[in-house]
N, C-alpha and C positions, 0 to 999 in steps of 0.2 A: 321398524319394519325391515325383512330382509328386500335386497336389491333381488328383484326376481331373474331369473337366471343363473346366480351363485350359488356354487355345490359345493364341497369339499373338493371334491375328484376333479372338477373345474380348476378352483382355484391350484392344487397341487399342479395339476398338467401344467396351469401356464408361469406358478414358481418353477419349475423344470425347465421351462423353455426358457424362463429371464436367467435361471443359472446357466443357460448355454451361452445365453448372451452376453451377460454381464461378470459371471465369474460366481460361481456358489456360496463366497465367502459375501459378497452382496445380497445375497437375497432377505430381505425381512419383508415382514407384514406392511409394511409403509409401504415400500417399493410392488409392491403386488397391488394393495391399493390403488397407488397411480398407474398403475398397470392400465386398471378397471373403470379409473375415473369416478372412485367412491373413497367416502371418506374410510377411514383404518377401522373406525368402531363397528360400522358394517362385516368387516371380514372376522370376527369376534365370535360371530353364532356359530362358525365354522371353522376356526384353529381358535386354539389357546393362545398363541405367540408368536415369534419369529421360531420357535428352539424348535416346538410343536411344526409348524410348516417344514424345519430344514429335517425334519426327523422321518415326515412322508413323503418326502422328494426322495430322501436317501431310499425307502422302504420300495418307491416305484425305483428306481434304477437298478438295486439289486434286481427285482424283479422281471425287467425288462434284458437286464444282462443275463439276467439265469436263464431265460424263456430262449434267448438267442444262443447260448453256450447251448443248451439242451437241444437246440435245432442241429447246430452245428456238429454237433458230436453224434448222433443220429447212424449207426452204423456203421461207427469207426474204429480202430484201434491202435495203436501202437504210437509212432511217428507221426502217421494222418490224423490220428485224435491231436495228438500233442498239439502240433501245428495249427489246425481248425480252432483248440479251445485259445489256443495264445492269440490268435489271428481275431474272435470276437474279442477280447479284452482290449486289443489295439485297436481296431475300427469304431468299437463303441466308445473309446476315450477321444478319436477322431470327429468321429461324428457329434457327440453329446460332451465336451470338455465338463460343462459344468456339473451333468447328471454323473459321469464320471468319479469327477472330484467329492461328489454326493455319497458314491459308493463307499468312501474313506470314513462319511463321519460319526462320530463314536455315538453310539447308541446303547438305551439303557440296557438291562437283561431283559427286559420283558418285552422290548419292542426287537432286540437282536434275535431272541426266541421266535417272534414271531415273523420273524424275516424271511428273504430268500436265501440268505448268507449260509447255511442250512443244505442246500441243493448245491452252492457253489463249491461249498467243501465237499460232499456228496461224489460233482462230476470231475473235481480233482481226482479226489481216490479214484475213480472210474480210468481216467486218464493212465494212471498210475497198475493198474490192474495189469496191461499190457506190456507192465515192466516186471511185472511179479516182485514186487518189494514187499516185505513183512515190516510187521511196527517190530522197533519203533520208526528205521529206516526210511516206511514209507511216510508217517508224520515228517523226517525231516526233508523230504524231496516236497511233499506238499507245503512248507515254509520255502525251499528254495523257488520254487517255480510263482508262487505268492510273489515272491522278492524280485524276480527279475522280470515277470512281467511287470508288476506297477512299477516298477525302478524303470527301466526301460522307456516305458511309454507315458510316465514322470518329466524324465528328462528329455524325451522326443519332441513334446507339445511346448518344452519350455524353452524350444530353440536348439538346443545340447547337441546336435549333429549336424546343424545347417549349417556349418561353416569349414568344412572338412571334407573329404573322401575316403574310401567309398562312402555312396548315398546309403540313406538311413535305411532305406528296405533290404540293402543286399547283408548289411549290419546283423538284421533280423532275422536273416533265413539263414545264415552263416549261426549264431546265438542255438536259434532252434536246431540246427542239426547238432551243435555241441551239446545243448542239455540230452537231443534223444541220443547220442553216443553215453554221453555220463549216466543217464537211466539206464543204459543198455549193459552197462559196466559198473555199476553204482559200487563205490566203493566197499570194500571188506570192514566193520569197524573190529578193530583188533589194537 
């Protein structure tokens, strides 16, 4: 008999919230289980496995990050886009470390197809729009800004600038003005 009260969307929310806590790379079906105080074969009617649960964690945090990129960017352009989209990817890695580190994990075609990943490549170009780059150019500014946000805010959460000056935020708005100058100036390829 199912434990009345367990959902699917139950159970994912609060593997999301042990990935905050705990670190995403801990998350499995056991550890949810004692979450809930029921045994692991209970939570079976409603994930397949550990691989299944880390695969709907990652699916709400794209989505949860795209929802807020999409707020954020909300009649913006240029500089101000840039800044706002880079700014949700740091606060949300802030905020959610482990939903975060979720948004990384490899997923198959058909659940990537079905993702928000999709929207996020989406409001890059958008971001990008206010720079007027053509492909293939704008594809390679869309891997750059991929790169230095998570690189960035990678190393930020893992200590990487706590022990030096300047502090990590003036780091960041210093970064962001150098990308929106290099977008503004995107190199000639020749």
């Amino acid at each position: 008999m199912v434990r009345a009260g367990l959902t699917t969307e139950r159970l994912v929310r609060a593997g999301a919230e042990l990935a905050d806590e705990v670190g995403f790379d801990q998350v499995t079906v056991s550890a949810l289980a004692r979450r809930f105080d029921v045994k692991v074969a209970s939570l079976y009617s409603h994930l397949k496995n550990s691989q299944d649960l880390k695969t709907r964690i990652a699916l709400l945090a794209l989505e949860e990050l795209a929802d807020r990129a999409a707020d954020a960017l909300a009649g913006r352009a240029g500089k101000d886009a840039l800044t706002a989209f880079a700014d949700v990817y740091r606060d949300y890695a802030r905020a959610h470390p482990g939903r975060y580190a979720a948004t990384r994990y490899p997923l198959d075609p058909e659940a990537a197809a079905a993702s928000a990943g999709g929207r996020h490549a989406q409001m890059t170009r958008a971001v990008l729009r206010g720079y007027d780059l053509a492909e293939p150019e704008q594809t390679h500014a869309v891997r750059l800004l991929g790169s230095v946000f998570h690189g960035y805010v990678s190393l930020e959460s893992a200590g990487g600038f706590s022990h030096s000056a300047p502090d990590s935020q003036e780091s960041w708005t210093r970064i962001l003005d150098a990308l929106d100058s290099l977008l503004r100036d995107w190199p000639n390829p020749s």
